[in-house]
N, C-alpha and C positions, 0 to 999 in steps of 0.2 A: 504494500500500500504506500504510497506517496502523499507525503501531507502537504499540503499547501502554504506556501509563504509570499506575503507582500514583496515585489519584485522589487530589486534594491541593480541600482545600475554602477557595473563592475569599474567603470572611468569617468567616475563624476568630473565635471569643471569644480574644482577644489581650491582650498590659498587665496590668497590677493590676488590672483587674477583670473577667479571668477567671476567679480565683477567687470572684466573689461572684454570677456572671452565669450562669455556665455548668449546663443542665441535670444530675441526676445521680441513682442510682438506689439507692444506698446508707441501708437502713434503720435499719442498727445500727452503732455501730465494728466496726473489723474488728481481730480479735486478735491479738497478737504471733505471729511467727511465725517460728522460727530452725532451722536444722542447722547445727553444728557452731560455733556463736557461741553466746555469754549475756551476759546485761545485765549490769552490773558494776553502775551508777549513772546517775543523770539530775537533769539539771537546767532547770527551766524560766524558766531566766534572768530571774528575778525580771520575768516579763510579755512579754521580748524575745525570745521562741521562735521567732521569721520569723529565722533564723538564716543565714548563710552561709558565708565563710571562717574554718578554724581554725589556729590554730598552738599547738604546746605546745611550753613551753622549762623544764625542771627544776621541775615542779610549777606552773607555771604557764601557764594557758591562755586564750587571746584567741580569743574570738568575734567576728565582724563581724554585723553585724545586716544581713537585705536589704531590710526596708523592705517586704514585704507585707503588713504589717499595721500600716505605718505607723511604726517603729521604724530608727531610724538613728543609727550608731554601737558604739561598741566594748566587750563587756562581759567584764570582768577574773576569773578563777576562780582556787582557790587548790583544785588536784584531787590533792594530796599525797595525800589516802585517794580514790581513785577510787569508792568509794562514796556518800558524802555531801562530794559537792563544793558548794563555796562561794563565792557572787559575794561579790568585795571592793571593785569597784568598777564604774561603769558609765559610758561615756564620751557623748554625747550629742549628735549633732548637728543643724545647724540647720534641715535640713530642703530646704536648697539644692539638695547632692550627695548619690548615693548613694557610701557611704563604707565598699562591702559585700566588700572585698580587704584582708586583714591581711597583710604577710611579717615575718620578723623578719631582720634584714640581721647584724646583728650584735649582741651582749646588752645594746647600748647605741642601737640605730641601728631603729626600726620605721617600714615605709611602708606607709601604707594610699593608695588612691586617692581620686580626688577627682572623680567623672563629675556636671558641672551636669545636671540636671533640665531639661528643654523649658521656656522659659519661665520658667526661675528668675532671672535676670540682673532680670528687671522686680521680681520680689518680692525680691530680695536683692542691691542692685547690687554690694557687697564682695563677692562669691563669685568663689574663685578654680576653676579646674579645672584637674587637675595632680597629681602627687605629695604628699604630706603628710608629714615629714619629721618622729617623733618621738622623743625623747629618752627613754629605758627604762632609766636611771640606775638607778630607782628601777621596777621593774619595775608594779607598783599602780599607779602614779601617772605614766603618761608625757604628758608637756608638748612640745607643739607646738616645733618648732625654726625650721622655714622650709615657705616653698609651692616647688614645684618647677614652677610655669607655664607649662603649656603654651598653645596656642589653644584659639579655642572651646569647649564641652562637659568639655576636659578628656582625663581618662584613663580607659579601663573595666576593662584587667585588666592587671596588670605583672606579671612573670616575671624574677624574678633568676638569673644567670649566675655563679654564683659564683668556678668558673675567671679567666674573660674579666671578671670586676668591671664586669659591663655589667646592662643594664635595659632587657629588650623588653615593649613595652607596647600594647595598643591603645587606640588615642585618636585626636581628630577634629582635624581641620584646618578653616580656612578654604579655601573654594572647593571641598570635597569634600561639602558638603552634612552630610547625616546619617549619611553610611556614614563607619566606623573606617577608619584608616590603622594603619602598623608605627612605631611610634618609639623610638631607639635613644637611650639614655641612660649617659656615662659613671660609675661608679659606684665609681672609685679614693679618692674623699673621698664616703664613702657619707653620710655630714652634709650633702653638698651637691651632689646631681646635674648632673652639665650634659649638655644637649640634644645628637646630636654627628650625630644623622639620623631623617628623615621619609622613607619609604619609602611610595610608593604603588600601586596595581595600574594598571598605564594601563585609562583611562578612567574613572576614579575623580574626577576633575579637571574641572570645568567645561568643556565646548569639546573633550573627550577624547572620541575613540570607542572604546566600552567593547570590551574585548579577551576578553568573554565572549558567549553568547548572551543577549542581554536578553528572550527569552522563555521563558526557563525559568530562570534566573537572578533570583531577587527582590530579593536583597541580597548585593552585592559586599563584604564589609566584612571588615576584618580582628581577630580575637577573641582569639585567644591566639598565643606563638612561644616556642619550645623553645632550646636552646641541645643542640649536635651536632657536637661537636667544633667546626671553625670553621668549621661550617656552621650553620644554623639550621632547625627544621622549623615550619611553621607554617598554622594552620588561617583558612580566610577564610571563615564560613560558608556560603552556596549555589554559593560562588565554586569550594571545594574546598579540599584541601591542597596545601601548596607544599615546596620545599625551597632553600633560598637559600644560595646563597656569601655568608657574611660574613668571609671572611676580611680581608679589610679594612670594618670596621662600619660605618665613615661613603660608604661605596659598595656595600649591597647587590646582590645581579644572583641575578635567581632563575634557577636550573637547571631546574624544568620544576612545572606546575600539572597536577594530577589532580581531577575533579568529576565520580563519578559522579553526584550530583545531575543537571548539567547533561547529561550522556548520555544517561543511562537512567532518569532519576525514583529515584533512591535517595532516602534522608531527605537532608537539606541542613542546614543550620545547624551547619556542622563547628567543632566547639566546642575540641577540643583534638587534637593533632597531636604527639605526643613520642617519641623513639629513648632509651628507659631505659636510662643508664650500664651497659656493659659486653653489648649488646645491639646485634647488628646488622637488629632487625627495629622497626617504628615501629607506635606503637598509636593509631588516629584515635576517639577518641568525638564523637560526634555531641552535640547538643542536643535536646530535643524541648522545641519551646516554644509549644505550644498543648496543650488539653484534650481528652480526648474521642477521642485521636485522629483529629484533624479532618486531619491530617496523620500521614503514614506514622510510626509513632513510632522516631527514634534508635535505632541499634544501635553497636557496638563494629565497628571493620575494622582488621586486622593486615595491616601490606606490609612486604613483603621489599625491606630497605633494601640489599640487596648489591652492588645499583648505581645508581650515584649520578645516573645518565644518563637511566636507564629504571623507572618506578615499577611496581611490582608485588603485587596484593592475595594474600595467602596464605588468609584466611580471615574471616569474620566472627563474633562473636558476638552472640546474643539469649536472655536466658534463658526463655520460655517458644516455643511452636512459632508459628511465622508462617503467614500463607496467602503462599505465593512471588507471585500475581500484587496483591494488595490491600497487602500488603508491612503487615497489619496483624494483631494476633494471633487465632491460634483461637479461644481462649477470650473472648469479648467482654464479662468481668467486668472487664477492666483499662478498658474502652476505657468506663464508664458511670459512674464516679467524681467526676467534676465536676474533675477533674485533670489530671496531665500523668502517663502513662506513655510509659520510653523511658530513654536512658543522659542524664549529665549531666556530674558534674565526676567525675574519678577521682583517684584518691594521685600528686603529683606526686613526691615523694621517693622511689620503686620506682628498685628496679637490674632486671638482667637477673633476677636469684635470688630477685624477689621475684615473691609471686601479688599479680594483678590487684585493687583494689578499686576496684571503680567504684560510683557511684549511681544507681540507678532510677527517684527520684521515687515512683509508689504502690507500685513494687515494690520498694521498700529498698534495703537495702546487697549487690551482689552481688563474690561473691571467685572468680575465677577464673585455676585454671593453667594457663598461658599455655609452659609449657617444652617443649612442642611447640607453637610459634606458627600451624602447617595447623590443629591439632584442638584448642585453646582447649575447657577444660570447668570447668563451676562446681565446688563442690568446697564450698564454704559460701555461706549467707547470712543476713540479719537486717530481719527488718520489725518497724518499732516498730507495737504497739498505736495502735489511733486512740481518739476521745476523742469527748465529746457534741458537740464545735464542730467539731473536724477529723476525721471518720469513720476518714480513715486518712491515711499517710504522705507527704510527699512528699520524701524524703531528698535534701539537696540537696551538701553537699560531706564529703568524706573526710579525717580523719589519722590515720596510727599513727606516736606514738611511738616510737623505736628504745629509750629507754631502756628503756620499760615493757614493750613490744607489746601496749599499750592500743589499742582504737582509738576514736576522736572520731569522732562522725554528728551531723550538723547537720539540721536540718528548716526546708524553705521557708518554711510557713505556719503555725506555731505551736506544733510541739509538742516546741521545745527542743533540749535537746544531749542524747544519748546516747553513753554509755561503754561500752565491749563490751570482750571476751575473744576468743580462737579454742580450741575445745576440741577440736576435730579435728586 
C-alpha cells in the first residue's frame, strides 16, 4: 500500500535569490487591504524596508534589518506620534553576520545576534558569531559593550526568559555541521552572558545516528525555544516540536518530540513553538520558506499542553481554505506571486487573554481568537498595499505595544514598517 503525501518540490527557488529568481504573475500592486485594522503610519526606513525584528520601548522603536535587499543592521525610530514616525539613527553592519534579532533585556542592556554568513570568516577574519551585547544608556545611540562567542556561524534567534534570567538560542556548533543546536545562556549579569549549555538532538553530531527519519526529515535543526515554567517548548524545524525539562538548565532531557512533518507530510520548518503565560495550550507556527508554494505553505497548530507526557493537537489554523490532500490553497492567486505565502513569526509577548497575531508573508498580518483553542477564528486583519518594485507584501514579524496597543508590521523585502490600530 502506498500512503499519500503532500507533494513537496525537490529544487525549490531557495536563499536570497528567491526573490529575484522566482516566476510570478502579478501585473499590478495589489491594494491594501484590512477588516477591523487601519494604518496609523509608515515608514520606509530611510531605504532599509527588508525589515525584520521589532521592539518598542517608551516611544522608541528598533528595527532589525534582514538583509534581503542587502541591508544589515539596526534602524532607530522616534514613533512618539505614530503617525509620522522618525528615523534618528541607523546602525550598520559589516556585512559579515546577519544581525536581523533585536530584544531589549533591560532599558540599559540590548542583544541582537550575530549568525556569520557561509563563507564570511575568509572575507572578514575578525567576525565574531555570538550574542552582541549593547549599551542603550542613551537609547539613539547604543554602543557595543562585548561579543558573547559562541562556535562556528554563531547564533540565529535568542529568546529571553525573563523569570529564569536565562537565554535560549539557536546556534551552530562544531561537528554539527550546518544544522542549529539549543544553547543555554546565563543571563543574571545581563552585560555579560555566560554559556552554561549546548543541547543537541542525537544525531545531530558527526558519527551520530540520527534519531529521526532521514527520509522525510530534510533539516534537523533547532530555530526557536520558549521558556514554560521550568520547562521549555521548543520548535526544531522538519525535526518537529519538542518539550524539554529544564528544570535544571545546564542538563536538559527532552520529555517527548512530535513531527507531523515526519509522519504525514505536514508543512515542516517549525518555526516557533510557545505555551502563552497563563495558558495551558501551546501555539506551533510553522515557516514557509520557499515561493510559489513549491512546498505545502505553513499553517498555525494548537496542542493541548494538559499533559506533559502525551502531546496533543486541538486544532489548526489557515486563513484562506486548503485543498486537504495538496495541503495547498484553493484559490491559487497566493501560490503565483513570486513569494512566500504561509505563517511566519507571530507576537511573542501574548498571555492567554491575548488574540493571536501572526504573519503571512503575501497574506499580511492575521489576528486571530484563539479562547476556544478547538475552533481558533480570525477576527481581523491587514495587508499592506504593494508598490511598483514589490507588487505586494511579505509581512514578516509582529509587535504591539502594551503601552499604546499600537501595532508594529515589518516587511521582508522592502516595503518598511507599518503602524496599525484595531478598530474592531
Amino acid at each position: 500500500m502506498t500512503v499519500s503525501r503532500p507533494y513537496y518540490d525537490p529544487n525549490p527557488v531557495s536563499g536570497p535569490e528567491q526573490y529575484a529568481n522566482a516566476d510570478f504573475k502579478l501585473n499590478e500592486p495589489w491594494k491594501e487591504d484590512a477588516e477591523n485594522i487601519r494604518l496609523v503610519g509608515h515608514s520606509d526606513l530611510n531605504g532599509w524596508g527588508d525589515a525584520f525584528q521589532i521592539r518598542v520601548n517608551k516611544g522608541i522603536c528598533y528595527v532589525a534589518a534582514s538583509g534581503v535587499n542587502g541591508h544589515d543592521g539596526i534602524t532607530i525610530l522616534d514613533v512618539k506620534d505614530p503617525k509620522n514616525p522618525k528615523v534618528l539613527n541607523q546602525l550598520s553592519d559589516d556585512g559579515a553576520a546577519r544581525t536581523h534579532k533585536v530584544l531589549q533585556i533591560t532599558p540599559e542592556i540590548m542583544i541582537t545576534n550575530s549568525e556569520l554568513r557561509p563563507g564570511a570568516k575568509e572575507k572578514f577574519p575578525d567576525a565574531k558569531g555570538g550574542l552582541r551585547v549593547m549599551d542603550t544608556t542613551d537609547p539613539v545611540n547604543p554602543k557595543l559593550i562585548r561579543y558573547a562567542e559562541t562556535e562556528n556561524r554563531g547564533i540565529h534567534r535568542p529568546i529571553y526568559d525573563e523569570r529564569r534570567k536565562l537565554m535560549y538560542s539557536s546556534g551552530f556548533k562544531d561537528g554539527c555541521g550546518s544544522e542549529r543546536i539549543l544553547l543555554i545562556h546565563d543571563m543574571k549579569d545581563p552585560s555579560d552572558p555566560q554559556l552554561i549549555c549546548e543541547w543537541w538532538l542525537k544525531g545531530q553530531m558527526e558519527g551520530e545516528k540520527p534519531s529521526w527519519n532521514p527520509e522525510t526529515v530534510r533539516s534537523a535543526s533547532c530555530h526557536e525555544t520558549h521558556p514554560f515554567g521550568d520547562y521549555a517548548t521548543s520548535a526544531w524545524w522538519d525535526a518537529g516540536v519538542m518539550l524539554m525539562d529544564l528544570k535544571d538548565p545546564t542538563k536538559p532531557e527532552m520529555i517527548w518530540r512530535h513531527s507531523p512533518h515526519e509522519t504525514h507530510g505536514w508543512a515542516g520548518a517549525n518555526h516557533t513553538f510557545m505555551v502563552p503565560e497563563g495558558s495551558e495550550f501551546g501555539i506551533c507556527a510553522q515557516e514557509t520558506v520557499v515561493v510559489n508554494c513549491q512546498h505545502p505553505p505553513a499553517h498555525i497548530t494548537f496542542y493541548d499542553m494538559r499533559s506533559l507526557e502525551v502531546p496533543q493537537i486541538a486544532s489548526t489554523y489557515m486563513p484562506h481554505d486548503i485543498d486537504p490532500a495538496t495541503m495547498r490553497p484553493v484559490d491559487q492567486k497566493w501560490c503565483q506571486t513570486g513569494s512566500r505565502y504561509g505563517a511566519h513569526n507571530l507576537w511573542h509577548g501574548m498571555t492567554a487573554k491575548d488574540d493571536l497575531y501572526v504573519c503571512w508573508f503575501n497574506a499580511g498580518l492575521r489576528v486571530v481568537d484563539w479562547s476556544n483553542p478547538f475552533k481558533p477564528k480570525e477576527v481581523a486583519h491587514y495587508m499592506p498595499a504593494g508598490n511598483g518594485e514589490r507588487a505586494c507584501a511579505q509581512s514578516n514579524d509582529v509587535f504591539v505595544d502594551r503601552d499604546t496597543d499600537l501595532i508594529y508590521l515589518s516587511d521582508r523585502w522592502g516595503l518598511g514598517l507599518h503602524i496599525l490600530e484595531r478598530t474592531g
